[in-house]
N, C-alpha and C positions, 0 to 999 in steps of 0.2 A: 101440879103447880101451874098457876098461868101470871105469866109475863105479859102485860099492854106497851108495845111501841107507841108512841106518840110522836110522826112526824110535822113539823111545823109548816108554815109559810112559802114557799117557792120551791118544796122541797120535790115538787112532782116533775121539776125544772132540770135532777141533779142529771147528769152525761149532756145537757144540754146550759148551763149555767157557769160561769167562772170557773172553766178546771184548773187555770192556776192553783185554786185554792181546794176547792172539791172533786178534782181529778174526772174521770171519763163514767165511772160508774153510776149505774142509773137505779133509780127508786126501788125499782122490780131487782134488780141485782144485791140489793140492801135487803132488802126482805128476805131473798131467800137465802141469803147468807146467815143472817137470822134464824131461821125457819131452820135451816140445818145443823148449825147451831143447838137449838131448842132440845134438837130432835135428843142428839147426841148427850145434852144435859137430860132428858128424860124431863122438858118441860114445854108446854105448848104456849106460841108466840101468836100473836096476835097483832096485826101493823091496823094505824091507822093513820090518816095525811087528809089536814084541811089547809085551803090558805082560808080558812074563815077563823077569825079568834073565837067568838060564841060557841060557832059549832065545837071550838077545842076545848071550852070552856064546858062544857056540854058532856064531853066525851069525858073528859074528867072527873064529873060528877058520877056518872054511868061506872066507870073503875072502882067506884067506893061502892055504889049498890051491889055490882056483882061481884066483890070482895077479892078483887084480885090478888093478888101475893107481892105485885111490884109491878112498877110502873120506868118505862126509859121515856126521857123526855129531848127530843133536838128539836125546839121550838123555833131554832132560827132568830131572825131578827127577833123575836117576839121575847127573846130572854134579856134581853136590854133592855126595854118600855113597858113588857104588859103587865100591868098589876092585876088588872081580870085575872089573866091565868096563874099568876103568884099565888093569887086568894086560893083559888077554887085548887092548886097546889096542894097548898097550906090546910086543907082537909082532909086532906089524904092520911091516912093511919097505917097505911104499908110503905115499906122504901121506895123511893124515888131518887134515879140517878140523872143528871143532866148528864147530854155528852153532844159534841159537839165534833165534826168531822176534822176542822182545822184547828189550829192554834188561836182562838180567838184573844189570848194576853198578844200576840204577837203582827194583831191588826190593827186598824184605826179604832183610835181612843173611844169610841162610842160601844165598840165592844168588847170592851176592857171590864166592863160591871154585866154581872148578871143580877136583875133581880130576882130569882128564883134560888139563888145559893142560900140563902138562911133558911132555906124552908126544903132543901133535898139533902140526901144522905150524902153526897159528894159529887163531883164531876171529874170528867173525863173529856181531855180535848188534845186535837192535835195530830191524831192518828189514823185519820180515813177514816175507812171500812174497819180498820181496827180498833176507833173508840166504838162503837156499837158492839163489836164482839165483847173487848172488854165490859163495857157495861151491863150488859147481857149476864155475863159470869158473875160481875158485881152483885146486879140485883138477885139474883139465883143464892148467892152465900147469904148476902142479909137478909131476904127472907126465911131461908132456913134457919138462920139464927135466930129472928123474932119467934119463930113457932117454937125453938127448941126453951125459949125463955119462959 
């Protein structure tokens, strides 16, 4: 089974970027928590990080060619405005989980909406380094349950 991260926008910023809100932990420490993660699930992780929307728009498409099982999305700002990546989303035929490090209901009102909620399996915000594990384990059971279907 393979799982695609998809990290967003500024995300190569994180131990160096508002730790009020996203703490000390850095990009590389996200992945391998991940990674370890994976392992112990007995599924292979796969990160990827643009601040480019195409390029993610891109990366997206490529998940549905190589048929992946699920996909995690922390697009970042880009889950408030982009409807590129909603669309190209919206393609996908394996689950897809948003998650989000902080509490984004619990910040200014612009990211209060995600546009990508009608189009993934659910989200996960609020918990670190722990919405990524969570979601992680999320997309792992719903793709096992698609295949078992």
């Amino acid at each position: 089974m393979k799982v695609l991260m998809l990290h967003g926008i500024n995300h190569n910023m994180f131990g160096k970027r508002d730790p009020v809100h996203y703490g000390t932990i850095t990009l590389d420490e996200i992945n391998a928590s991940l990674q370890a993660l994976g392992r112990d699930l007995g599924v292979e992780v796969e990160n990827f990080q643009t601040n480019g929307e195409g390029e993610m728009c891109e990366r997206i498409h490529q998940a549905l060619v190589e048929k992946v099982d699920a996909v995690l999305i922390n697009a970042g700002a880009w889950t408030h405005y982009s409807h590129g990546i909603r669309d190209a989303l919206a393609i996908l035929t394996m689950p897809v989980i948003e998650l989000h490090m902080a509490n984004i209901h619990a910040r200014e009102e612009f990211r209060h909406q995600s546009v990508f909620a009608a189009v993934v399996k659910g989200q996960i915000c609020g918990f670190g380094l722990d919405s990524y594990l969570l979601a992680l384990r999320a997309a792992v059971s719903a793709a096992q349950a698609a295949k078992a279907s």
